[in-house]
BARO-200681 format. One line per field, with one value per residue (C-alpha): residue number from 0; z, y, x. Coordinates in steps of 0.1 Angstrom, whole numbers, plus 5000, padded with zeros to 4 digits. Layout:
! BARO-200681
resi	(NUM:...)
Z	(Z:...)
Y	(Y:...)
X	(X:...)
! end
This chain:
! BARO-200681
resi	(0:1:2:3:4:5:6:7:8:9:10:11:12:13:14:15:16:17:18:19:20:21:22:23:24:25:26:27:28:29:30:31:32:33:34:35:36:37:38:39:40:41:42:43:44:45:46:47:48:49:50:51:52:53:54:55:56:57:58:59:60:61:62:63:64:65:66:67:68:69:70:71:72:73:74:75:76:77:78:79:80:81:82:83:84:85:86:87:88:89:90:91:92:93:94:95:96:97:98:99:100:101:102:103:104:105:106:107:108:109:110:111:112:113:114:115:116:117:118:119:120:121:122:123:124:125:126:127:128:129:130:131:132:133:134:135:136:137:138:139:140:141:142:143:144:145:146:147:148:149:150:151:152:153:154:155:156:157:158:159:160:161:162:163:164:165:166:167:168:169:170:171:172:173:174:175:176:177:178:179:180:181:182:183:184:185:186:187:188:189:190:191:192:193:194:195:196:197:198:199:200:201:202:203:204:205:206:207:208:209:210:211:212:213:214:215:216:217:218:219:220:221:222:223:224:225:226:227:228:229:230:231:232:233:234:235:236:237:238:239:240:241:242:243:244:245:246:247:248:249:250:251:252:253:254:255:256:257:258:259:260:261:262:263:264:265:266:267:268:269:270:271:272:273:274:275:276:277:278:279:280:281:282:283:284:285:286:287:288:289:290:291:292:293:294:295:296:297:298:299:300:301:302:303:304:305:306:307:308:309:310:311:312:313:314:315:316:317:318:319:320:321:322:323:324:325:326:327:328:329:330:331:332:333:334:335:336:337:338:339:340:341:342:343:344:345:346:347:348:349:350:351:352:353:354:355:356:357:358:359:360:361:362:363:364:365:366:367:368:369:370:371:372:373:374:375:376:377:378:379:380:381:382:383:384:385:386:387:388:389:390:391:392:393:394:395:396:397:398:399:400:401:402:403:404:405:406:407:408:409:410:411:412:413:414:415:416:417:418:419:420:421:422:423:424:425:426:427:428:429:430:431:432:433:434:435:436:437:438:439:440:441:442:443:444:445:446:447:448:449:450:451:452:453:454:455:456:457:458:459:460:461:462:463:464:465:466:467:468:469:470:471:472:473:474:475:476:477:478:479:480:481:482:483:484:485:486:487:488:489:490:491:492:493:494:495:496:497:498:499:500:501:502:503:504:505:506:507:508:509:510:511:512:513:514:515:516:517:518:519:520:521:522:523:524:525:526:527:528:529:530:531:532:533:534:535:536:537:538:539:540:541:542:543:544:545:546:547:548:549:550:551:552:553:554:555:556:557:558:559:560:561:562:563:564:565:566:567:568:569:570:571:572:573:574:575:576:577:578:579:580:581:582:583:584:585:586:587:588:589:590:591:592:593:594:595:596:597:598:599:600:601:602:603:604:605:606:607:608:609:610:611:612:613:614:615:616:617:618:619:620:621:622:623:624:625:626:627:628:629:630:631:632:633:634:635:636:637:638:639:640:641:642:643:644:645:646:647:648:649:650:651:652:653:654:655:656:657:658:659:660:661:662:663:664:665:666:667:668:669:670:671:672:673:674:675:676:677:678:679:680:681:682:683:684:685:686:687:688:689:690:691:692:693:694:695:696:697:698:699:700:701:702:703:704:705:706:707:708:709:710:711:712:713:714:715:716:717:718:719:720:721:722:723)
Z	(5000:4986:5017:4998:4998:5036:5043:5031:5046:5081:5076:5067:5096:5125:5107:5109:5127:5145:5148:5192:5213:5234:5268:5284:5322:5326:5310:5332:5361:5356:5348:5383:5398:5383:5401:5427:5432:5414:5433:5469:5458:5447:5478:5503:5486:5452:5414:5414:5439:5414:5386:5404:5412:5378:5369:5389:5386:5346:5336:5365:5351:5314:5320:5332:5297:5285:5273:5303:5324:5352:5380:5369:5404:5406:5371:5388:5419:5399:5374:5406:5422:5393:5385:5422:5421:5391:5405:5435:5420:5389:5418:5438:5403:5394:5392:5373:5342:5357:5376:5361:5329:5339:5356:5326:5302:5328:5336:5304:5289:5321:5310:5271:5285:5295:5262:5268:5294:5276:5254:5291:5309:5282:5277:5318:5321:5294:5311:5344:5323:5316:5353:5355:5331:5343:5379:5368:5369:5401:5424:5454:5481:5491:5516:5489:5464:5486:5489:5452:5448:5476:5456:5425:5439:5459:5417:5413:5451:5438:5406:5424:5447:5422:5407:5440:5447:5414:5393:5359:5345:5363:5345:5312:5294:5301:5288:5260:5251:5254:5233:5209:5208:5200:5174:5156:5153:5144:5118:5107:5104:5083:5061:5058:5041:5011:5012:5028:5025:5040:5066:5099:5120:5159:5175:5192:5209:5218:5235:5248:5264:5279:5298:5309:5328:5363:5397:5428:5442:5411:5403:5438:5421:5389:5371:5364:5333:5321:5332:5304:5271:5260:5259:5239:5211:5208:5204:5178:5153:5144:5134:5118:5095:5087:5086:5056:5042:5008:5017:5053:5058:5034:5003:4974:4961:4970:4992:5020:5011:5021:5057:5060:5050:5075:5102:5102:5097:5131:5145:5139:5152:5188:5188:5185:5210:5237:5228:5231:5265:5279:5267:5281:5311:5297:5290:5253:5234:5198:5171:5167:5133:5143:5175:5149:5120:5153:5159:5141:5121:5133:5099:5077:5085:5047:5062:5063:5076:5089:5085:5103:5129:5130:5128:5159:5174:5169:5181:5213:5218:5208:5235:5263:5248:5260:5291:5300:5288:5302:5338:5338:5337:5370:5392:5374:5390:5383:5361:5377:5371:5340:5351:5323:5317:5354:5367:5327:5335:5366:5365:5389:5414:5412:5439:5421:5384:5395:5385:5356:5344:5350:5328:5302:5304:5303:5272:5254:5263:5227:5202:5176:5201:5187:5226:5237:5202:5215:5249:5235:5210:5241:5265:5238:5225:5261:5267:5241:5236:5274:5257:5231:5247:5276:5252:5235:5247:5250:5282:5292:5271:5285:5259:5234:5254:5267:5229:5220:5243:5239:5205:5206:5197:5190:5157:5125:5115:5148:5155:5125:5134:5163:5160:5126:5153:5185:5158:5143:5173:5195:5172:5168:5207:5216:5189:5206:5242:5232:5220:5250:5269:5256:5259:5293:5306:5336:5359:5381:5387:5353:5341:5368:5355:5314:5321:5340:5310:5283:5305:5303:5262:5259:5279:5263:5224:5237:5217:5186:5174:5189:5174:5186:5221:5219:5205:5242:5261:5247:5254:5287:5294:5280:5305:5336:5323:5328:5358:5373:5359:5325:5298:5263:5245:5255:5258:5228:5207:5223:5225:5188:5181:5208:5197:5163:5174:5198:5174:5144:5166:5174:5138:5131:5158:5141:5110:5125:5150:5132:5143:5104:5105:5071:5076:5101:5078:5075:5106:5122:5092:5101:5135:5126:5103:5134:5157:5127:5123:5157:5164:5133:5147:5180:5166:5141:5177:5191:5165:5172:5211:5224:5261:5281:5284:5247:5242:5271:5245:5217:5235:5240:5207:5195:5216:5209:5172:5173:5196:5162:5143:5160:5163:5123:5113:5138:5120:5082:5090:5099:5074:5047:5060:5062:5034:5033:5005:5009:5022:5022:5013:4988:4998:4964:4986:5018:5010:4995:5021:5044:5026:5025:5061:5069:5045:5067:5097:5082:5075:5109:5122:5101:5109:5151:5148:5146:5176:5186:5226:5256:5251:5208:5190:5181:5148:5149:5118:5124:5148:5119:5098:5134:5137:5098:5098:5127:5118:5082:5096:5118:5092:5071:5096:5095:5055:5053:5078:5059:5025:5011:5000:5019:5014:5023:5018:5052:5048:5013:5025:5056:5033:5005:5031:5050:5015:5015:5052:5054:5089:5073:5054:5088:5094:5063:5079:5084:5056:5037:5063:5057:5022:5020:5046:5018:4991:5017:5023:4982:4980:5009:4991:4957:4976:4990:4968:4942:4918:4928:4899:4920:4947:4936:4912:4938:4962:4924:4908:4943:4940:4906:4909:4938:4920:4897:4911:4931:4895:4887:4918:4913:4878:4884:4913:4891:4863:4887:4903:4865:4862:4889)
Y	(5000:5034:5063:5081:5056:5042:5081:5083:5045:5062:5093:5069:5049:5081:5093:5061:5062:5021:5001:4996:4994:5026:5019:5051:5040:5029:5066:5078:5066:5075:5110:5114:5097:5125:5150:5137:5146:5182:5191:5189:5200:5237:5236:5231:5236:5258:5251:5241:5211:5203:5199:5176:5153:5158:5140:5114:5104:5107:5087:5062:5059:5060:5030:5008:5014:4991:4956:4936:4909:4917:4933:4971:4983:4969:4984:5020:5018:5007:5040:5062:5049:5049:5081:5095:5083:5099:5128:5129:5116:5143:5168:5158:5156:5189:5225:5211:5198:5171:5155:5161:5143:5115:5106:5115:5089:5062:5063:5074:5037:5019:5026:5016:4985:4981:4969:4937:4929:4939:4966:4979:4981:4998:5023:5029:5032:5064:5082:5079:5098:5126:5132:5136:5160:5180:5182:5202:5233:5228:5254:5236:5229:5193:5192:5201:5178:5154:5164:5169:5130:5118:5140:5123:5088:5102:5102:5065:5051:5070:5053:5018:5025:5035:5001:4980:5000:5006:4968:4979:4937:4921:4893:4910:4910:4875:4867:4884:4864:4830:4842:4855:4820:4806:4828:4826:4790:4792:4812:4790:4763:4786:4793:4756:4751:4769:4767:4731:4745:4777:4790:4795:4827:4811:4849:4846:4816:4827:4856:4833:4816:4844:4855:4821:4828:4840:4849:4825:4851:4856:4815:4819:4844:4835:4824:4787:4793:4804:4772:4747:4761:4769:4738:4724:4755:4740:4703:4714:4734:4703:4683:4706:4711:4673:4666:4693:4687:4663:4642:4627:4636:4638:4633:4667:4661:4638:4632:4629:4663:4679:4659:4679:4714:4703:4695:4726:4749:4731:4739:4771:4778:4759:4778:4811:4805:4794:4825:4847:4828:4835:4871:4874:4850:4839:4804:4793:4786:4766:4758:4721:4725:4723:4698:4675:4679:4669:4633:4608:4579:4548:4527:4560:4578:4590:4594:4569:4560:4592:4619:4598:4596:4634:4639:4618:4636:4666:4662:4650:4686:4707:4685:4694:4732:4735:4719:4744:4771:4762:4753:4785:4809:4823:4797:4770:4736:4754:4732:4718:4730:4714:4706:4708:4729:4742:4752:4762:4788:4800:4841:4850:4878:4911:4900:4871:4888:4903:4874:4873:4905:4906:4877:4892:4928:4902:4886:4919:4939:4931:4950:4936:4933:4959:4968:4975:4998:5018:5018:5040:5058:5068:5079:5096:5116:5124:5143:5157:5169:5188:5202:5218:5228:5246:5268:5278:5311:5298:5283:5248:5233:5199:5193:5188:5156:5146:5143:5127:5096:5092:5087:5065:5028:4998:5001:5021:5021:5028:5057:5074:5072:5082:5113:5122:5117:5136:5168:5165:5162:5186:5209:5204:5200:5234:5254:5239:5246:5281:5294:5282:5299:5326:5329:5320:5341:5332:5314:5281:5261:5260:5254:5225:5210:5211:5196:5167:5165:5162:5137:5117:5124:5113:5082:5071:5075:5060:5025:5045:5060:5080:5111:5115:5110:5131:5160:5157:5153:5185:5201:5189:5206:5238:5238:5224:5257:5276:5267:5274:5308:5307:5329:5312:5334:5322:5285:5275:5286:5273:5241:5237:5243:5220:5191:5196:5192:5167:5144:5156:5145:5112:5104:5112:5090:5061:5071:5073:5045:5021:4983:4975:4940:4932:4917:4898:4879:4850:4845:4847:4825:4801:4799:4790:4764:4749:4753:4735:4707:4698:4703:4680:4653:4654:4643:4618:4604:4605:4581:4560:4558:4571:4579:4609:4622:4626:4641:4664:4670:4675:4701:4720:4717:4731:4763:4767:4765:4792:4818:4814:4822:4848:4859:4859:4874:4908:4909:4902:4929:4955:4950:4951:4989:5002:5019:4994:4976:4936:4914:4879:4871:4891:4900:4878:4848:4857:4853:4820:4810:4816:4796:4770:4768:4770:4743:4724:4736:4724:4689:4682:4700:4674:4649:4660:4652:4618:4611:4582:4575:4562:4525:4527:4506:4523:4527:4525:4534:4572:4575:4571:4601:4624:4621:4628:4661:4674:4668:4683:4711:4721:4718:4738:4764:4767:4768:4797:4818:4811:4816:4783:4760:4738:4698:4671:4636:4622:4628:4616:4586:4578:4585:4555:4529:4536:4527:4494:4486:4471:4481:4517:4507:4508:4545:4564:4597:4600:4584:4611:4642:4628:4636:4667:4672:4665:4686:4716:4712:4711:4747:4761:4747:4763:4796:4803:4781:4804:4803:4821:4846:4850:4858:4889:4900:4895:4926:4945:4930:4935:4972:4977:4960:4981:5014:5001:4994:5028:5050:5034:5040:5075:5076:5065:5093:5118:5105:5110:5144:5155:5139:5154)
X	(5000:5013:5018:4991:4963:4973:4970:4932:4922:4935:4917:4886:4887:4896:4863:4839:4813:4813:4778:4779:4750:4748:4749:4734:4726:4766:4775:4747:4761:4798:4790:4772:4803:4822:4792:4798:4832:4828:4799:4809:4850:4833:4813:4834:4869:4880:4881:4916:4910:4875:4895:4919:4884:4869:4907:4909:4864:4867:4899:4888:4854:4866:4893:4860:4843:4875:4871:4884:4867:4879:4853:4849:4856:4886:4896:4882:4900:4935:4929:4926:4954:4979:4967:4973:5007:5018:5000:5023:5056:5052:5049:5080:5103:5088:5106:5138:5142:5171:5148:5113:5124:5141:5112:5084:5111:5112:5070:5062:5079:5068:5033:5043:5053:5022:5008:5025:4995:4968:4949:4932:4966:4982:4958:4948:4987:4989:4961:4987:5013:4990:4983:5017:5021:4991:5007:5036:5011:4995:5017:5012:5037:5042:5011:4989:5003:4998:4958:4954:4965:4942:4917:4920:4920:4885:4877:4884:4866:4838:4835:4842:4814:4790:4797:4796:4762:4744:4753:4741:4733:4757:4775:4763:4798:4803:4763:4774:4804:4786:4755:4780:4796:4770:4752:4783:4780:4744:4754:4779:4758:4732:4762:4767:4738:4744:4779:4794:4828:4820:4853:4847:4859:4868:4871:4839:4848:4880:4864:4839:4871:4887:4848:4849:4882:4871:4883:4879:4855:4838:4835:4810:4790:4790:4754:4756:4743:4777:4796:4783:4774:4808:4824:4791:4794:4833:4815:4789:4810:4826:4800:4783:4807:4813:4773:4777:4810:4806:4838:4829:4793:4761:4763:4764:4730:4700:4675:4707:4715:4681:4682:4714:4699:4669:4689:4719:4688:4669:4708:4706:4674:4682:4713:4700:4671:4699:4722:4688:4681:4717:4717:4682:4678:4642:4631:4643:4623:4621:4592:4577:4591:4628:4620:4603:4634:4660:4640:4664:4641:4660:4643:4641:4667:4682:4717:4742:4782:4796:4765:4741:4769:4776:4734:4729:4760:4745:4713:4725:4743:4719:4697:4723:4722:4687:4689:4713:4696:4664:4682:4695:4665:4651:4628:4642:4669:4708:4728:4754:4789:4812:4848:4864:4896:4883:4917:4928:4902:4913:4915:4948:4936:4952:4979:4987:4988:5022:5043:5021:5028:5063:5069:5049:5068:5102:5092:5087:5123:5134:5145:5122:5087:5063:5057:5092:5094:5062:5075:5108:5087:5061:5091:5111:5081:5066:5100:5104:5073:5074:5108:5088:5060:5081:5095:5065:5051:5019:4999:4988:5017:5015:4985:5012:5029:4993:4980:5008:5005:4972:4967:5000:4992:5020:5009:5011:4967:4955:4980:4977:4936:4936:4959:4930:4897:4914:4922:4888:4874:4888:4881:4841:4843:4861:4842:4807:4820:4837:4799:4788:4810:4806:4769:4765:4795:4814:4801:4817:4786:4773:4807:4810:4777:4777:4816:4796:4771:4798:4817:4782:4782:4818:4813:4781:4799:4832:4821:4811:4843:4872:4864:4831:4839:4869:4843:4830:4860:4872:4844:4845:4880:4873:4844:4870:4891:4862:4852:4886:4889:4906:4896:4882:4900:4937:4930:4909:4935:4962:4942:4939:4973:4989:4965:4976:5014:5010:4992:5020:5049:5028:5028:5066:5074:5060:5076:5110:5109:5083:5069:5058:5042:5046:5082:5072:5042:5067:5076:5040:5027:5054:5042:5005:5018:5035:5008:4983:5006:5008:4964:4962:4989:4971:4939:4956:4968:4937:4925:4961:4955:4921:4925:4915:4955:4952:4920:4938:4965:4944:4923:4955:4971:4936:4935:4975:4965:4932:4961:4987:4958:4947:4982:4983:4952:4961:4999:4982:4954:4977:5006:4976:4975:5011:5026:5054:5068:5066:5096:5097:5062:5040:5002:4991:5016:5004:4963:4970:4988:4962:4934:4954:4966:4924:4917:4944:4930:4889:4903:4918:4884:4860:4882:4878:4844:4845:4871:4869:4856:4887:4877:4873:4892:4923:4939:4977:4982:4977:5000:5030:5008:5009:5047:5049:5021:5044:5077:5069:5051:5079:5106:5078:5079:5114:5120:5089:5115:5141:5125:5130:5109:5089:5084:5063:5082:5073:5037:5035:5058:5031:5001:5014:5022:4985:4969:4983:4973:4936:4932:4931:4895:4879:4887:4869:4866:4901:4916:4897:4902:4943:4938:4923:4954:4977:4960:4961:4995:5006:4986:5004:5035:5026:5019:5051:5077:5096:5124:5152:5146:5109:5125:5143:5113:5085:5090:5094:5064:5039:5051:5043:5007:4995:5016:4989:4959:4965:4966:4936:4916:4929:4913:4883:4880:4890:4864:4839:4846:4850:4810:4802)
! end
């Protein structure tokens, strides 16, 4: 992608308005925790000590509008208290430059590190470094620093015990999750209908996954509605897709055909009415229609072999899938608690996470971890930008460094985005507070109560696009500046122009320190190949020895294989938006590469399905094909690092000597799943295997193509204006 066209997708997406369900009693009530702390601070206090509450209550209250499943309160309370700290360490470092600085670099890439815990962390940590720039300009003496910090953690306890008091649908998140999970597979199964082939996207029950992870004191708490339905979505997607698939289930056309349509449309049905009854907690509820398609005809039953198999597999699920969602409706028996991956799923408390989180910061201090590059790019451009803003003969210069690490992501899109929306933004938001300031003239109250109203606007758009809750957030200063006495006139200009150099030196940053994803495509594809190959060799050994230690293994080799996934589809979306010329692996490579690692991924899904039970007969002749798919797959790995070309001898070698071994006619489903396998594994090969004249032509020829298709989007733009 050319600078120019990554330029307008960014300026597209900072400007996007995103479909989110508004959520107006949470905004609702963390703008009266932010009241709350205004209202009594004017009363019995001043403005200066106001706006140190109005800190502390709105970044608390924003950091629990994050995506985390942690309690909120918890989130609240650690906002107020990191931000009270920085508070009171900015002030004790403040007044020189040699010690004030040292300090901004060394918090400043403590909270960059951040990112290497999570989204929530990362961005709770850089709403910390802004309190301590803000601090620099409270002339207090040590006494008083020390009450404008207990102030501002006062913001956060408020906002905790809003939460602990007012529970706005408690558990909904996690309700969320689970219906999600299984809606998605409902509509998988729809999609299976028309399309037997059709891919499947695992996010939602990854997230799923991660609600399902709890605390010990949330696990007593928790709705047992939540324990069970989960691990059934994981059973059903499976066998939906081999009752549709042509190869191992019902047959392409016929009368077996349309008992598969009937029966993945009665599936999709059942599974909506138990996502609705989750998200809902009323009774689920299905039509005679779909209850009458799920009886299985034990003398008329079209289906045969495998897709009667996977029908009468299915049926049983989607039996247990009511059950629980009936069970777990109010007045109705609890279901009783599934144990599976119970201690997997085990959330560490906040005491606990410490270790946690220190191995996690330890694994990113690398020079090539797209965390440890923001973490130098946030400290070098906090500094730097209090360097320039202190000689600027202008007020409030701290907005410069404050823009600046907020709009700061690890990576190139969301950066670039952000620093678009906060400028857009702040300027619709100052030129809507500024009239209004001017109409109403001075006056602290009002001030103090449209800043609470725009904190309540900004919350309530947060989900719906940066720029539209940054329109209320800077509304919401100018009226903070207000109510402490500042004149309009000198700090909505100022505002402008520090927002548009903050965000300006945000973007250089990037340019001159970049984390570009698109050389790392080969390394992160070679990962998901390696995770693949060894999901597929532990359900080839499930087949070789079925006991519970392997379907153990097998469980884990699945959800290792969904995180490299995962892991690949965030890397390939991003480098499909930098402006940076491929290396290694072209986007044409890279997309085919992709379908045919899934394909791989579908086979070893279908052939999941069918595992056979701890006391089945075992086949030993899949165990030689399991040491084969992994060994390949890892020395696959390594050759798509190194840029070589892969091979697949051992497979092919394990493959010929199955088809002479009659124990191997007892096993259809996997004899066929093994060579959809093997046709999977010659695309990926064909994708990324090149001549060595390829090899130094690739890079020239992707350029030239999107040079290309770039001149003619530009045409056609400019045949239209000219139209027009």
């Amino acid at each position: 992608m050319t600078w120019l066209r990554a330029l307008r997708e960014v300026v597209r997406s900072g400007l996007t308005i995103e479909e989110a369900r508004l959520e107006p009693l949470l905004a609702l009530r963390t703008a009266v925790g932010v009241a709350l702390v205004i209202g009594p601070a004017l009363w019995l206090a001043s403005p200066a000590y106001a706006a140190s509450a109005a800190l502390g209550a709105y970044s608390a209250g924003a950091a629990t509008f994050q995506r985390t499943w942690r309690p909120r309160k918890v989130i609240a309370l650690g906002a107020g208290v990191g931000l009270a700290l920085g508070t009171f360490l900015g002030y004790l470092a403040a007044g020189r430059l040699a010690t004030f600085l040292p300090l901004l670099a060394v918090w400043a890439f403590a909270a960059g590190m951040a990112w290497a815990v999570g989204s929530t962390a990362g961005i709770v940590a850089a709403t910390t470094v802004g309190s301590m720039l803000v601090t620099v300009t409270l002339p207090t003496s040590i006494g008083r620093a020390l009450e404008h910090a207990g102030i501002i953690a006062l913001g956060g306890v408020a906002q905790a015990l809003l939460i602990l008091l007012f529970p706005i649908r408690r558990w909904g998140a996690h309700r969320d999750a689970l219906a999600d999970a299984l809606a998605a597979v409902a509509d998988y199964a729809r999609r299976l209908r028309h399309d037997p082939t059709a891919p499947f996207d695992p996010e939602a029950l990854m997230t799923a996954r991660d609600a399902a992870a709890v605390t010990p004191s949330q696990a007593r708490t928790r709705p047992s509605v939540l324990h069970g339905p989960r691990g059934l979505a994981e059973r059903i997607r499976p066998v939906v897709a081999a009752l549709a698939d042509p190869g191992v289930g019902a047959p392409p056309e016929g009368p077996g055909r349309d008992r598969a349509r009937e029966l993945l449309d009665a599936a999709a049905e059942v599974l909506d009415a138990a996502a609705r009854s989750i998200r809902r907690g009323t009774p689920a509820e299905v039509s005679p229609g779909s209850t009458d398609a799920l009886c299985i005809d034990e003398e008329h039953e079209v289906l045969e072999g495998p897709a009667r198999q996977a029908a009468e597999r299915l049926v049983e699920l989607l039996g247990e899938a009511l059950e629980i969602a009936r069970c777990g409706t109010p007045g109705r028996t609890p279901a009783p608690p599934v144990p599976e991956d119970a201690q997997v799923l085990v959330r560490p408390t906040m005491f606990r996470l410490v270790p946690v989180v220190v191995r996690a910061v330890r694994r990113e201090l690398r020079r090539d971890s797209p965390v440890f590059r923001h973490a130098v790019r946030l400290a070098a451009v906090a500094t730097l930008g209090y360097l320039i803003a202190a000689r600027l003969p202008v007020g409030h210069g701290y907005w410069v460094p404050i823009t600046s690490v907020m709009v700061m992501r690890p990576d190139f899109h969301q950066t670039y985005a952000r620093a678009v929306a906060r400028l857009a933004g702040t300027l619709a938001g100052v030129a809507l507070a500024t009239g209004m300031v001017r109409a109403l003239g001075p006056d602290a109250q009002v001030f103090g109560l449209l800043a609470v109203v725009s904190a309540g606007l900004s919350f309530m758009l947060n989900r719906t696009g940066y720029a539209y809750s940054q329109c209320f957030t800077a509304a919401y200063v100018v009226f903070l500046l207000g109510m402490g006495g500042q004149a309009w006139e000198q700090t909505v200009p100022e505002r402008v122009v520090l927002t548009l150099l903050g965000g300006a030196l945000a973007m250089l940053a990037y340019v001159v320190f970049p984390a570009w994803e698109t050389p790392r495509l080969p390394g992160r594809l070679a990962d998901w190949l390696a995770a693949e190959g060894r999901y597929a060799a532990a359900v080839l050994r499930s087949y070789a020895e079925p006991t519970r230690e392997q379907h153990a293994d097998l469980r884990r080799a699945l959800l290792a294989s969904r995180q490299a996934r995962a892991a690949w589809q965030e890397a390939y979306d991003r480098a499909r938006q930098e402006p940076v010329r491929p290396r290694g692996l072209t986007s044409r490579e890279a997309e085919e590469a992709q379908e045919a690692i899934k394909g791989f991924d579908r086979a070893a899904m279908l052939m999941e399905s069918h595992v056979p039970r701890a006391d089945s007969r075992p086949v030993p002749e899949a165990e030689r094909l399991a040491e084969a798919l992994e060994a390949d797959t890892a020395q696959a790995a390594a050759d798509v690092r190194e840029h070589r070309n892969p091979d697949w001898a051992r497979v092919e070698e394990a493959l010929h000597a199955w088809e002479g071994a009659a124990a191997g006619e007892g096993s259809p489903v996997v004899r066929r799943g093994a060579a959809m396998q093997k046709r999977a594994l010659e695309a990926l090969a064909t994708a990324v295997s090149r001549t060595p004249l390829e090899r130094d032509v690739g890079s020239a020829r992707e350029e030239q193509r999107v040079r290309a298709a770039a001149a003619t989007e530009g045409d056609r733009s400019g045949s239209a204006h000219r139209g027009g």
